[in-house]
Backbone atoms as SQL, in Angstrom:
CREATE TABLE atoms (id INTEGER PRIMARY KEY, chain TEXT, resi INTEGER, resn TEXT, atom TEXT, x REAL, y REAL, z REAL);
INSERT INTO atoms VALUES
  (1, 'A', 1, 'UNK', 'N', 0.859, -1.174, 0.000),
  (2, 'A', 1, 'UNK', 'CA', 0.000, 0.000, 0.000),
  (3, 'A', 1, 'UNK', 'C', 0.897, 1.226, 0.000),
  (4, 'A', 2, 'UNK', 'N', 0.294, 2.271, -0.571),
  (5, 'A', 2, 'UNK', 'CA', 1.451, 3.001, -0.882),
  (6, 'A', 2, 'UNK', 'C', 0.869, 4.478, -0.308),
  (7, 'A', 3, 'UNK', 'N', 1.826, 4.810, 0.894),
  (8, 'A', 3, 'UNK', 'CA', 1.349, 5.770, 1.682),
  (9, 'A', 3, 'UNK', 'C', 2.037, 7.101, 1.728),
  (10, 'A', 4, 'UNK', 'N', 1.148, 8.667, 1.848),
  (11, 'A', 4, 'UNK', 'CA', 2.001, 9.634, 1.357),
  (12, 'A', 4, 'UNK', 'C', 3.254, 9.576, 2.529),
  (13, 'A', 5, 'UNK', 'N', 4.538, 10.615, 1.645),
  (14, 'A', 5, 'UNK', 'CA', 5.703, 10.452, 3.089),
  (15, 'A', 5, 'UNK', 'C', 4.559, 11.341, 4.054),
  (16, 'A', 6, 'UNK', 'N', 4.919, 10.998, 5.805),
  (17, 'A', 6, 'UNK', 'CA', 3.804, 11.823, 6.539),
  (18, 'A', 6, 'UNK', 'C', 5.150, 12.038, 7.638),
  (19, 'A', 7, 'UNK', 'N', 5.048, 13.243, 8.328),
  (20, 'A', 7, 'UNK', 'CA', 5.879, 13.901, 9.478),
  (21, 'A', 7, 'UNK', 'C', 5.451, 12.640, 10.412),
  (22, 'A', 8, 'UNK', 'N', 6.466, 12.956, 11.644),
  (23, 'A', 8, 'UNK', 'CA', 6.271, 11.881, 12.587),
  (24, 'A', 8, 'UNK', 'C', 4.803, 12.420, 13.603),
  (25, 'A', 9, 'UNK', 'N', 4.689, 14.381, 13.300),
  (26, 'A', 9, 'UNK', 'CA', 3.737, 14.699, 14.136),
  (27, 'A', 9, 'UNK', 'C', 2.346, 14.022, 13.408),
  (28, 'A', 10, 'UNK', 'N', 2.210, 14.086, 11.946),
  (29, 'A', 10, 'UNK', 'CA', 0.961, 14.012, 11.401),
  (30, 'A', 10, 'UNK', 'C', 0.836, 12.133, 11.700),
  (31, 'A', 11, 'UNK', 'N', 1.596, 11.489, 11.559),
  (32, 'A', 11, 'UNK', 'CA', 1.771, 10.060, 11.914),
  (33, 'A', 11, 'UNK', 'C', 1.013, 10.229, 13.059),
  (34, 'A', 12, 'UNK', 'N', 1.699, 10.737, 14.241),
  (35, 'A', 12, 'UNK', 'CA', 1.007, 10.482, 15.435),
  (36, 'A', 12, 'UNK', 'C', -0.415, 11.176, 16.052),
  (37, 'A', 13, 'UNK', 'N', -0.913, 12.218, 14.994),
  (38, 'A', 13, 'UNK', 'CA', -2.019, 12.814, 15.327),
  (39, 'A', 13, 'UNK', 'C', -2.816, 11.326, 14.563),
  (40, 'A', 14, 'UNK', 'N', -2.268, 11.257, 13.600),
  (41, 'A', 14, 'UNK', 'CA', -3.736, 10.191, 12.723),
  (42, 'A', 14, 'UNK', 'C', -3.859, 8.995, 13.936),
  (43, 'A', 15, 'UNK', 'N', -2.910, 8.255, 14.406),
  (44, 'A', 15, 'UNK', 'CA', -2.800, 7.141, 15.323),
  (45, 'A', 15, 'UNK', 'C', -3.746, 7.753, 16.390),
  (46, 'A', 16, 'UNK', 'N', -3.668, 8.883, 16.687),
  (47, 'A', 16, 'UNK', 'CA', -4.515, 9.512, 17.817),
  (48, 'A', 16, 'UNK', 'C', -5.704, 9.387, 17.325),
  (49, 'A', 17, 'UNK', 'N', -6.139, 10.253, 16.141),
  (50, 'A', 17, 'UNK', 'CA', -7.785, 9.899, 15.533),
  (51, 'A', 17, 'UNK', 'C', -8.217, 8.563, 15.695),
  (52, 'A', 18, 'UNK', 'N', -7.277, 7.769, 15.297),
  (53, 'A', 18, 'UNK', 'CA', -7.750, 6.348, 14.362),
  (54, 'A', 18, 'UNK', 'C', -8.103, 5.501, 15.868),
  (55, 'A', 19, 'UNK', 'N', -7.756, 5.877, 17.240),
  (56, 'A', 19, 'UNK', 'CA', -7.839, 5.613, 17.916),
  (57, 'A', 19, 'UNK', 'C', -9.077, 5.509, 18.968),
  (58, 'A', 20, 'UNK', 'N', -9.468, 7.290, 18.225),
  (59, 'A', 20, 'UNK', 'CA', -10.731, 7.925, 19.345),
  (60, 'A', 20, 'UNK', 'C', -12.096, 7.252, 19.060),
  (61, 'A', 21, 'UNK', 'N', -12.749, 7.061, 19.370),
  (62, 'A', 21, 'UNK', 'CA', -13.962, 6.158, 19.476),
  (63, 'A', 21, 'UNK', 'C', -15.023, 7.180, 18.323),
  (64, 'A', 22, 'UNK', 'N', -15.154, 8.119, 18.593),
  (65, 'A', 22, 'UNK', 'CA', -15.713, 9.309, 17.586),
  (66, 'A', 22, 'UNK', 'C', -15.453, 9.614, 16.776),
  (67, 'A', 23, 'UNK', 'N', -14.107, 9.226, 16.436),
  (68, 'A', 23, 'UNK', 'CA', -13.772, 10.295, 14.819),
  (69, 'A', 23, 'UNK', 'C', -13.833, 9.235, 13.724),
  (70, 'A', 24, 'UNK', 'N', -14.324, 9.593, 13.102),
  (71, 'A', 24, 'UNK', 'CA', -14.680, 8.684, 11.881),
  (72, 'A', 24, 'UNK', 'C', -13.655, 8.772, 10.440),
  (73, 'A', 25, 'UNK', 'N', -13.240, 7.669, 9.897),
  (74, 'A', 25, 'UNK', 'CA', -12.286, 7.466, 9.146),
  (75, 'A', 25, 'UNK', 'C', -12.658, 8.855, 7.872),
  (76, 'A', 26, 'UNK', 'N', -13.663, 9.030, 7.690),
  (77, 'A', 26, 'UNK', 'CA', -13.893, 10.233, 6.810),
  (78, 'A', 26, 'UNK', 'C', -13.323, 11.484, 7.140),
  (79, 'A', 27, 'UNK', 'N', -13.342, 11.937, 9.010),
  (80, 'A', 27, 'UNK', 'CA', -12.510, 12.504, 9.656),
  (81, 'A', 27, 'UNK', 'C', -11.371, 12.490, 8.796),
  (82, 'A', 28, 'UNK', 'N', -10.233, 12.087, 9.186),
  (83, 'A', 28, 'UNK', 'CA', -9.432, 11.669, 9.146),
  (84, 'A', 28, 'UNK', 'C', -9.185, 12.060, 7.559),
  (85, 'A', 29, 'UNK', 'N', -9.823, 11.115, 6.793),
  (86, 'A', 29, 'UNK', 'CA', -9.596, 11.445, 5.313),
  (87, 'A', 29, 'UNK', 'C', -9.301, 12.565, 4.698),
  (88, 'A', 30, 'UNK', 'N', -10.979, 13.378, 5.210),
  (89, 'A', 30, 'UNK', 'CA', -10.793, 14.574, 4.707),
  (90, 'A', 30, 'UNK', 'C', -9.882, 15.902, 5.406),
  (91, 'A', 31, 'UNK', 'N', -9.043, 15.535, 6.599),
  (92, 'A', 31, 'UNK', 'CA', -7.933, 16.268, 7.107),
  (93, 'A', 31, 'UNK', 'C', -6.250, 15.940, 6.522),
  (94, 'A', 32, 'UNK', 'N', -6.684, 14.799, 6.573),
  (95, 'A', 32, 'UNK', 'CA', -5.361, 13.753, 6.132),
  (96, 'A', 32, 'UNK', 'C', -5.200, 13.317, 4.400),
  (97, 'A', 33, 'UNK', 'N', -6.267, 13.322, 4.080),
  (98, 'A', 33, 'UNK', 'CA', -6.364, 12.772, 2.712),
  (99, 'A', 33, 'UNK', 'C', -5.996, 11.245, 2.200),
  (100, 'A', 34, 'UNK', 'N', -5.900, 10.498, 3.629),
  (101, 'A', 34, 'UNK', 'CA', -5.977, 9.142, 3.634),
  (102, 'A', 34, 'UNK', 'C', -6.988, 8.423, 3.863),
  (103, 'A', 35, 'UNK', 'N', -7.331, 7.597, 3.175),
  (104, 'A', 35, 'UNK', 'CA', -8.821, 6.571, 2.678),
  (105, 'A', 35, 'UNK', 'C', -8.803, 5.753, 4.077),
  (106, 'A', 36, 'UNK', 'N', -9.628, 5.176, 4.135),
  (107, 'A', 36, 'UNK', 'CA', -9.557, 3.598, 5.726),
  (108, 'A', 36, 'UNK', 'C', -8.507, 3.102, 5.255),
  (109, 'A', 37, 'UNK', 'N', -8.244, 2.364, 4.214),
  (110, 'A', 37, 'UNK', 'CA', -7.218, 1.140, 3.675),
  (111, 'A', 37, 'UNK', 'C', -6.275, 1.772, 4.417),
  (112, 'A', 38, 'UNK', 'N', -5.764, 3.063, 3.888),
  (113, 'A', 38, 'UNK', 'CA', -4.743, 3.590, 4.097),
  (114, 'A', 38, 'UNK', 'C', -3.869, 3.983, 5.535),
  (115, 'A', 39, 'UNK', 'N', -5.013, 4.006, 6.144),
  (116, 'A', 39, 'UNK', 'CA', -5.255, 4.303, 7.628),
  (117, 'A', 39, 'UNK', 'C', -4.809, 2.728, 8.321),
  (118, 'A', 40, 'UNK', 'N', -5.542, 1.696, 8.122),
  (119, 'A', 40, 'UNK', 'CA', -5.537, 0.636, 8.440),
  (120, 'A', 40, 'UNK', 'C', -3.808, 0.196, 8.395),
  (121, 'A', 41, 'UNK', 'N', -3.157, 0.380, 6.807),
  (122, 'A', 41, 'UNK', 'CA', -1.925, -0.230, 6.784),
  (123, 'A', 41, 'UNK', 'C', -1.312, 0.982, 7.668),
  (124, 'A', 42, 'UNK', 'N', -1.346, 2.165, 7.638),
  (125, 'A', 42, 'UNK', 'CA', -0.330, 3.059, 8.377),
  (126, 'A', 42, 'UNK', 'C', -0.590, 2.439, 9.600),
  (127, 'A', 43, 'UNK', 'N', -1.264, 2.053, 10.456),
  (128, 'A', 43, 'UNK', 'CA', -1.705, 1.456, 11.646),
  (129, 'A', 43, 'UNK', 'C', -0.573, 0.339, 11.911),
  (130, 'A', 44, 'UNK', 'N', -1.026, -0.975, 11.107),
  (131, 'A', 44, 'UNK', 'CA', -0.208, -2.073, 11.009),
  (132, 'A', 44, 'UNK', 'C', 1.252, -1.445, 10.676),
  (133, 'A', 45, 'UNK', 'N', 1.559, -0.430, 9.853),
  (134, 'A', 45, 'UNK', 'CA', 3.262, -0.590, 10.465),
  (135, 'A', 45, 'UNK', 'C', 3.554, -0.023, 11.464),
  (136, 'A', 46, 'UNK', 'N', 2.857, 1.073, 11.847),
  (137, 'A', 46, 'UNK', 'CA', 3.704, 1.628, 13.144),
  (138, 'A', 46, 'UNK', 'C', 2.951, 1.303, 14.526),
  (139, 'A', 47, 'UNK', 'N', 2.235, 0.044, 14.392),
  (140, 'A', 47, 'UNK', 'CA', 2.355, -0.325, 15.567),
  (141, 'A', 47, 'UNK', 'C', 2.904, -1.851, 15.830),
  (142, 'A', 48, 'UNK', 'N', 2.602, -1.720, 17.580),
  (143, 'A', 48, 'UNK', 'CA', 3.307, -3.529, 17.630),
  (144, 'A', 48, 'UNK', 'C', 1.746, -4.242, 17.047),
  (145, 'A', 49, 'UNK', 'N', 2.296, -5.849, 16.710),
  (146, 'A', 49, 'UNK', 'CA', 1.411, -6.492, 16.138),
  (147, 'A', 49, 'UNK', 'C', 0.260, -6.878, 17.177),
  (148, 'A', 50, 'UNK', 'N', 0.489, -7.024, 18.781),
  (149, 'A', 50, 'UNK', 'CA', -0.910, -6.749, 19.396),
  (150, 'A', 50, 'UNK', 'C', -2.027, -5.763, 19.114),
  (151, 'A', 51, 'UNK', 'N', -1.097, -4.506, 19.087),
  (152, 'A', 51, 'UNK', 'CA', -1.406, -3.703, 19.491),
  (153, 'A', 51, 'UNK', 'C', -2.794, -3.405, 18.269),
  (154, 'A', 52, 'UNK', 'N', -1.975, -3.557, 17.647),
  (155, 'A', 52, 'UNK', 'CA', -2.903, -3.495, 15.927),
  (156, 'A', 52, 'UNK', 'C', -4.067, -4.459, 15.823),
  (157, 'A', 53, 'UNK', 'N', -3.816, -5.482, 16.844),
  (158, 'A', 53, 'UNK', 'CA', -5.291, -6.596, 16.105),
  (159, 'A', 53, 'UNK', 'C', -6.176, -5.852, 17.407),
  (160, 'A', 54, 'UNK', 'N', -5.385, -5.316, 18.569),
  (161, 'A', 54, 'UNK', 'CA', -6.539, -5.028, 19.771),
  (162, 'A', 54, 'UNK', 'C', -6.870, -3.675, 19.264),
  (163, 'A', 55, 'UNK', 'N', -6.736, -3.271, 18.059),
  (164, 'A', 55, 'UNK', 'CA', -7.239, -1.478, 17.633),
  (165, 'A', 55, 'UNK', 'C', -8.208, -2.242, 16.503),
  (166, 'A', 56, 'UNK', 'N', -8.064, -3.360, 15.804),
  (167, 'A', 56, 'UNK', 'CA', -8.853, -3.424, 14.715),
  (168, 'A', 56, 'UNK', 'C', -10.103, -4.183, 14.668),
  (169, 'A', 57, 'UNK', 'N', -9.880, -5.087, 16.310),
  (170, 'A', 57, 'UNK', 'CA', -11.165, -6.057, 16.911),
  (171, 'A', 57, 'UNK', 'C', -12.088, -4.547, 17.563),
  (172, 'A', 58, 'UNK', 'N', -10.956, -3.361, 17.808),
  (173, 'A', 58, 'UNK', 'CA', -12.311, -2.332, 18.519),
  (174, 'A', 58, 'UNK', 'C', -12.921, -1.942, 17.850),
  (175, 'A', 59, 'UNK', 'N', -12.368, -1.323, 16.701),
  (176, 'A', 59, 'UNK', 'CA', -12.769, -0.534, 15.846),
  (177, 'A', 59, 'UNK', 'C', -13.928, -1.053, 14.460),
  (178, 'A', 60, 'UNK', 'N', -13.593, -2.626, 14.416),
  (179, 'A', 60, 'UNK', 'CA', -14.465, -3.568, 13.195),
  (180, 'A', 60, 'UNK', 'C', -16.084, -3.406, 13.551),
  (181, 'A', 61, 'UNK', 'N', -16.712, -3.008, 13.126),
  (182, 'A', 61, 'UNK', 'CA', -18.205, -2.980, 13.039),
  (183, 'A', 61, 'UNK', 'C', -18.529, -1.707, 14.241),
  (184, 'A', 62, 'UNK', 'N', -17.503, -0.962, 14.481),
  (185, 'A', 62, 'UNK', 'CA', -18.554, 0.478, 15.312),
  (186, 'A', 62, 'UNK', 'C', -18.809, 1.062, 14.551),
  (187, 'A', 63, 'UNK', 'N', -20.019, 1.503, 15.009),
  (188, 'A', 63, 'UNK', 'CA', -21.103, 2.458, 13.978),
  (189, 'A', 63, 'UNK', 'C', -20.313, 3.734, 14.104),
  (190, 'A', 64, 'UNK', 'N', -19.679, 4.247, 14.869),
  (191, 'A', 64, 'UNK', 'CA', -18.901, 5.992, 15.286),
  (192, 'A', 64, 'UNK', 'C', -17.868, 5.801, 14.289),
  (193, 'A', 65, 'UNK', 'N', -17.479, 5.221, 13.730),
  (194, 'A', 65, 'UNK', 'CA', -15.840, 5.066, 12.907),
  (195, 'A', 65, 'UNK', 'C', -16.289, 5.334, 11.373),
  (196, 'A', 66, 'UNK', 'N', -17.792, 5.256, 11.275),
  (197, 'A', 66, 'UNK', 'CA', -18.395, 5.697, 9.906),
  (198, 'A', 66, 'UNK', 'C', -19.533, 6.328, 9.896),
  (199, 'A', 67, 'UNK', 'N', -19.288, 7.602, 8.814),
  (200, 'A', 67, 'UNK', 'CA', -20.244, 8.788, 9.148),
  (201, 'A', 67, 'UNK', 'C', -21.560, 7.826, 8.214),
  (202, 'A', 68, 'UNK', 'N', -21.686, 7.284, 7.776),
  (203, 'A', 68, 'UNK', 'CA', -23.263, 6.647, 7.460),
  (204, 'A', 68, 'UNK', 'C', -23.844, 5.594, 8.127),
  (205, 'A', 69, 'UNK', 'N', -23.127, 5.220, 9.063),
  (206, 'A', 69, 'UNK', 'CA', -23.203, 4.559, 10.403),
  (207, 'A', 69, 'UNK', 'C', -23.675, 4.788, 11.202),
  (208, 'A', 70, 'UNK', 'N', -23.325, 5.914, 11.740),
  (209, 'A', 70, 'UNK', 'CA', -23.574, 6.729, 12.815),
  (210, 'A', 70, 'UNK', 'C', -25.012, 7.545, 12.627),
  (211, 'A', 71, 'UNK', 'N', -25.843, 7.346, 13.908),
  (212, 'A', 71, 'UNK', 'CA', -27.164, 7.283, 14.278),
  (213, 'A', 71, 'UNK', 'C', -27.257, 8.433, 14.673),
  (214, 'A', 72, 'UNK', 'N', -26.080, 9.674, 15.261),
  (215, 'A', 72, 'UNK', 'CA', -26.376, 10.911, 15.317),
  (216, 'A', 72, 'UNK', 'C', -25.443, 11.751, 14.921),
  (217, 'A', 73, 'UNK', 'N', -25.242, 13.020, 14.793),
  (218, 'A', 73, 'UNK', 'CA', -24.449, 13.906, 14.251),
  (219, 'A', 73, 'UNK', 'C', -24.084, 15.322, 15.275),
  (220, 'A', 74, 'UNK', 'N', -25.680, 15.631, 15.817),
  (221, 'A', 74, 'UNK', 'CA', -25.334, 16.938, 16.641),
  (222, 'A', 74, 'UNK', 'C', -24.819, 16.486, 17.835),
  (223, 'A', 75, 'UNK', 'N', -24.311, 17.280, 18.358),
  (224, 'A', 75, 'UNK', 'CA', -23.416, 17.546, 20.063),
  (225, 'A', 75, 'UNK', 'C', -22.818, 16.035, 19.803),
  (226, 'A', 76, 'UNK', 'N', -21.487, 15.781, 19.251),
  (227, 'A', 76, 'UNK', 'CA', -20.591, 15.224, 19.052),
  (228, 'A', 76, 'UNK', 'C', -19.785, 15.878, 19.936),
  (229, 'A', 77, 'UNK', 'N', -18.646, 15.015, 20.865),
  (230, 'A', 77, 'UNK', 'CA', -17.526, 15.628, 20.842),
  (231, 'A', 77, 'UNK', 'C', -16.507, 15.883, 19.440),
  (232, 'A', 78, 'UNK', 'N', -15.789, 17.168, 19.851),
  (233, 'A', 78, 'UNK', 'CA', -14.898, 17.478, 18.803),
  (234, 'A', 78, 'UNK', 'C', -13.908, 18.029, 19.665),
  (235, 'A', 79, 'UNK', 'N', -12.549, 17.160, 19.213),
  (236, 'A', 79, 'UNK', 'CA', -11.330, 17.080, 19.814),
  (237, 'A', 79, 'UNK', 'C', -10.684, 18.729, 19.566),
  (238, 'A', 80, 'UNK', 'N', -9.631, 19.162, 20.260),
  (239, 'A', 80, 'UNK', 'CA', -9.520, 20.426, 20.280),
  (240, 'A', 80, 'UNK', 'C', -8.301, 20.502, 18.836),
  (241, 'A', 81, 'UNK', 'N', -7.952, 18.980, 18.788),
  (242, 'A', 81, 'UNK', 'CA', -6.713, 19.214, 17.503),
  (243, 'A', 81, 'UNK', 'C', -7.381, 18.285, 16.498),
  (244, 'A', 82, 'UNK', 'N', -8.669, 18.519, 16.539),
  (245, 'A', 82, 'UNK', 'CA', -9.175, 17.948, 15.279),
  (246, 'A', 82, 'UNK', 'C', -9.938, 19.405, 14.407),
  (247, 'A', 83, 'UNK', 'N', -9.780, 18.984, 13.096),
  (248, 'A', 83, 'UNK', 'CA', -9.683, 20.259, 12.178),
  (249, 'A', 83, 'UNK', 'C', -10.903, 20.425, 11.794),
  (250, 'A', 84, 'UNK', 'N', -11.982, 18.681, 11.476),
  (251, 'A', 84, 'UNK', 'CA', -13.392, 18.238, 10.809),
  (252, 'A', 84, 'UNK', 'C', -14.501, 18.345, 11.689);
């Protein structure tokens, strides 16, 4: 998978998103300009290999990780270093 070069800060803000229970990979996309796939493999390399299956068993089927998923929209939290 072929991922843009990314700073070590923007690396570690996305790991932060990709993390939060609320922000939804579209988040992310449209700040980052990285798709899920993309998100997913940046995940798998820079983390350890636990660490990655216990982020991808949380994250597989929550409705919050996708905006057509998700059952509401108003009074969301919104992180103070999130841009979306």
């Amino acid at each position: 998978m072929n991922l843009p070069e990314l700073s070590s800060e923007t690396v570690n803000r996305i790991i932060e998103m990709a993390w939060e229970d609320r922000t939804p990979f579209e988040a992310i996309e449209k700040q980052f300009g990285l798709e899920e796939k993309q998100v997913i493999a940046l995940m798998r390399r820079e983390m350890k290999a636990s660490s990655f299956r216990m982020w991808r068993e949380r994250v597989s089927g929550r409705k919050t990780k996708h905006l057509q998923k998700r059952e509401f929209t108003a009074g969301r939290f919104k992180s103070d270093n999130q841009k979306t």
